[in-house]
N, C-alpha and C positions, 0 to 999 in steps of 0.2 A: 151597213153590213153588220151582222148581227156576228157577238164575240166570238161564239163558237167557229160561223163559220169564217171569219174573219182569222182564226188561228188554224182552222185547215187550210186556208187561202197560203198564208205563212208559210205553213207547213212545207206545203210542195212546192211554191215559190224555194225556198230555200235546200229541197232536196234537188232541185234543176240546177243551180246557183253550185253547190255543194256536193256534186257527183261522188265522190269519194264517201260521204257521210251519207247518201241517199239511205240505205238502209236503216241505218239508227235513227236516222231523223224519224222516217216513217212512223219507224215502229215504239219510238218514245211516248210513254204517258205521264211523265213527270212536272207535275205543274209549275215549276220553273221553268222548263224548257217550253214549256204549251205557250207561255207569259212572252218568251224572247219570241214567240214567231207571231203571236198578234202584235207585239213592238215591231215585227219586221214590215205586217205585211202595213201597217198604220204608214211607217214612215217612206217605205215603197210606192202607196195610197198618195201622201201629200209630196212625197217628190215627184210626181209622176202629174199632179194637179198645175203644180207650181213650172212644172214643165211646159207644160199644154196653154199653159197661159203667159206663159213667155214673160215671168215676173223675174224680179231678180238672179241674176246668175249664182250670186253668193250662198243665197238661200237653196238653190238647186245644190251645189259644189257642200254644204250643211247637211242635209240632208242625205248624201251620196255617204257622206262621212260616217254618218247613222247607220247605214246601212251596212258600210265597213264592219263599223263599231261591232254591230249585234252579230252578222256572221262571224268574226273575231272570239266572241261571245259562245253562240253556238259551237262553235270548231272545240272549245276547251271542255265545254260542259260534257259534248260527246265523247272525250279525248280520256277528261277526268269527272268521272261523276262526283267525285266528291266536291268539286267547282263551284257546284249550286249551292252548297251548304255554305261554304265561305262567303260568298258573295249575298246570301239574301240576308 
């Protein structure tokens, strides 16, 4: 999957996930925020692989983590835009 669409995939993955933020998710252009939702839809991507293939639970239960992580992530960036700037 190619970046771009890979961080729209994110995108609306995470405004489904995210109801309350649906709106600013959408309508974000902030290349920090663009960054966290191809990190999301990536690890969404290989938890979903590692799923399907019935490989380690740990590795699934990791990954799940990640996904925590970055909506956790998301939720502040939208919350406080100044987030991004601390953080990159």
């Amino acid at each position: 999957m190619a970046r771009s669409n890979r961080r729209e995939a994110g995108r609306r993955r995470l405004a489904m996930r995210l109801p309350q933020m649906r709106k600013l998710i959408m309508e974000t252009r902030d290349p920090w925020q663009l960054e966290l939702f191809e990190a999301y839809q990536m690890a969404v991507e290989a938890r979903d692989a590692v799923r399907r293939h019935r490989f380690n639970s740990n590795l699934v239960r990791e990954y799940d983590e990640t996904c925590s992580e970055i909506e956790r992530h998301v939720i502040r960036a939208m919350r406080e835009p100044s987030y991004a700037q601390r953080t990159s």
